[in-house]
N, C-alpha and C positions, 0 to 999 in steps of 0.2 A: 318224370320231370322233377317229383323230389329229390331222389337220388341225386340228380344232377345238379341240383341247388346244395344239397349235401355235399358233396364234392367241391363244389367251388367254394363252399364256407371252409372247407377241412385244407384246401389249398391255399386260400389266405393266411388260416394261420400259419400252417408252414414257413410261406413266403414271406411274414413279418417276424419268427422265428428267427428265420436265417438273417434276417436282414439286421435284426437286434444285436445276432452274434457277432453279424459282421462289421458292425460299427462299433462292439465292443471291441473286439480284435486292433481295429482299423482307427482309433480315436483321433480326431482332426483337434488338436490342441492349436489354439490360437494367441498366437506370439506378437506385440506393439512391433511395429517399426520404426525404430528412429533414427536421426541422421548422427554421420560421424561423429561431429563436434557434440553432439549434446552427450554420447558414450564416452567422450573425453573428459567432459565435465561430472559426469558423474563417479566415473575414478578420480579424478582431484579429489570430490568432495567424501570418497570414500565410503560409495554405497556399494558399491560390486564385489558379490561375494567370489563368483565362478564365470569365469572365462571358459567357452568352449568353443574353438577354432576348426572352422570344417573349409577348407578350400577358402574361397574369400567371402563366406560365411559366416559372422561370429553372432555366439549367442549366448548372453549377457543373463545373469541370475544375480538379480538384489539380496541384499539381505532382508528385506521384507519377501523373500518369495516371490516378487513380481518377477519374470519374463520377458526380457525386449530382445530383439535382435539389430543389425546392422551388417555393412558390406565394408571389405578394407580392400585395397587396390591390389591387383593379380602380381607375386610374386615377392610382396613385401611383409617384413615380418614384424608380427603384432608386437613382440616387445620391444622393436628397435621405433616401431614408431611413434609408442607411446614416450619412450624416454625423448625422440624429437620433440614431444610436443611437451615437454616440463616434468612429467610424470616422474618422481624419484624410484629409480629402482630396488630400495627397499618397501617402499608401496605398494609395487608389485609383487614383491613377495608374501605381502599379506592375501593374495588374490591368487585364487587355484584355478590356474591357465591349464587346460587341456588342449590338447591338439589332436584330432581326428581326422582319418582319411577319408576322402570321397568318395560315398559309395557307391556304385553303377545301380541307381532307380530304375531304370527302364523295366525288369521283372515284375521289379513290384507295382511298380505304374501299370505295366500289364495288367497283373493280375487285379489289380484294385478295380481296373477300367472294363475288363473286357467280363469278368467271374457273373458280375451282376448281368450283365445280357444275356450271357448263356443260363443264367440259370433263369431269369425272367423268362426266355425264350421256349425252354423246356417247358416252365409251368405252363404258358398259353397253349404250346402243342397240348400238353396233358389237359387242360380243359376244352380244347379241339373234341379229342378224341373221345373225351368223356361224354359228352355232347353227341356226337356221332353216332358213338354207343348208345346212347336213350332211345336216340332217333329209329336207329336199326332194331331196336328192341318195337317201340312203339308199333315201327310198321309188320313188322313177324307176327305181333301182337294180332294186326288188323286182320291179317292175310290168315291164321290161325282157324280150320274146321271146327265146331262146334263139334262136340263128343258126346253122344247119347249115350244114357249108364242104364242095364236093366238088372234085373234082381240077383244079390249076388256082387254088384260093383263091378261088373264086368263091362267092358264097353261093346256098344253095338253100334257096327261098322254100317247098319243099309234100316233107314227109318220106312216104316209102310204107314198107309193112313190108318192102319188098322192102332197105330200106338196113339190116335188120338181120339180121346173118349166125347162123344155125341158129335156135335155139328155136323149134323148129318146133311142139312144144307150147303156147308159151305164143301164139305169134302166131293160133291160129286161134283159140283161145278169146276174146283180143282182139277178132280179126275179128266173134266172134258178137256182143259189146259195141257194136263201132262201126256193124253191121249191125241189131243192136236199137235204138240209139240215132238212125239211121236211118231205121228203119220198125217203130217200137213198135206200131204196130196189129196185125199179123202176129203179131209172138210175144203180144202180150194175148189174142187167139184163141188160141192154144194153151195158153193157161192159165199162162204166165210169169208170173214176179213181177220189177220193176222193182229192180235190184238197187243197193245204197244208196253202193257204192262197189267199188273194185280195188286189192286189194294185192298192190304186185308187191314178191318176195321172192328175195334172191342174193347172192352175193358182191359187193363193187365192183367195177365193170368191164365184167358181162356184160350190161349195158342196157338195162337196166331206165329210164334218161332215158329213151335214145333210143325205146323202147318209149311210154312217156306221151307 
């Protein structure tokens, strides 16, 4: 049972391991949203250092460093409509407009969505199993023969009463059990009754195992 608390302690760290790596990898940067007109105004007022144009995407870098983003309408191009809307095209020249393709997410969306199940997944099998494993251990455990050792470290395969020293009481009464259990026909002719069980009763030590 420790083992198996071992195991699940040494499987969480893993699992917050990986999880650490993968949100280092994976950083969820959070970007303001704001509407068209306020990105318009804010070129007027000449705070937008870097323009970067992704499909009808744009994403907007202050010169303070801040991040916004906004959406411009499908097909229409960011510097023709900025000059519709007053914006001087020298102004724009002060502002580093990039233009980026679209890139097909679906992979990575995958991968971002589906990695964390499978490997969550795996882990719970793996602590299934580990688990099982105890189990199956525990019960081998139970079901496990006792091994008498005699002189020498040797094991002895077949115990007699003779390897238990006095109770000299308790071993004949024994005897008549294992001699009944033997040849019940005998004692049923004499009118015995099949007895339901044996309690053997002592201190620790004095062998009552070695006796069973």
């Amino acid at each position: 049972m420790r083992d198996l608390w071992k195991n699940i302690f040494y499987g969480l760290l893993i699992f917050l391991f990986f999880a650490g790596v993968f949100s280092l990898l994976n950083p969820q940067e959070k970007i303001q949203e704001i509407s068209f007109s306020e990105f318009i105004k804010q070129v007027e007022e000449k705070e937008v250092k870097t323009i970067e144009v992704k499909g009808n995407q744009i994403i907007i870098e202050l010169k303070d460093g801040v991040k916004k983003t906004t959406t411009k309408e499908t097909g229409s191009n960011l510097e023709e409509v900025l000059i519709s809307y007053g914006i001087k095209s020298d102004d724009l020249k002060e502002i580093n407009i990039v233009y980026r393709e679209v890139e097909n997410d679906f992979w990575i969306w995958l991968l971002i969505s589906v990695l964390p199940v499978i490997f969550i997944g795996v882990f719970l099998w793996w602590i299934l199993r580990q688990g099982q494993r105890g189990a199956t251990q525990a019960f081998s455990f139970s079901k496990a023969r006792p091994r008498i050792y005699g002189v020498g470290g040797k094991i002895r395969e077949k115990v007699s009463f003779d390897d238990v020293a006095d109770l000299k009481e308790a071993k004949e009464e024994l005897k008549e059990v294992v001699e009944f259990l033997r040849e019940p026909k005998k004692f049923l002719e004499m009118g015995a009754r099949i007895p339901r069980g044996v309690l053997l009763v002592g201190p620790p030590g004095c062998g009552k195992t070695l006796l069973a």
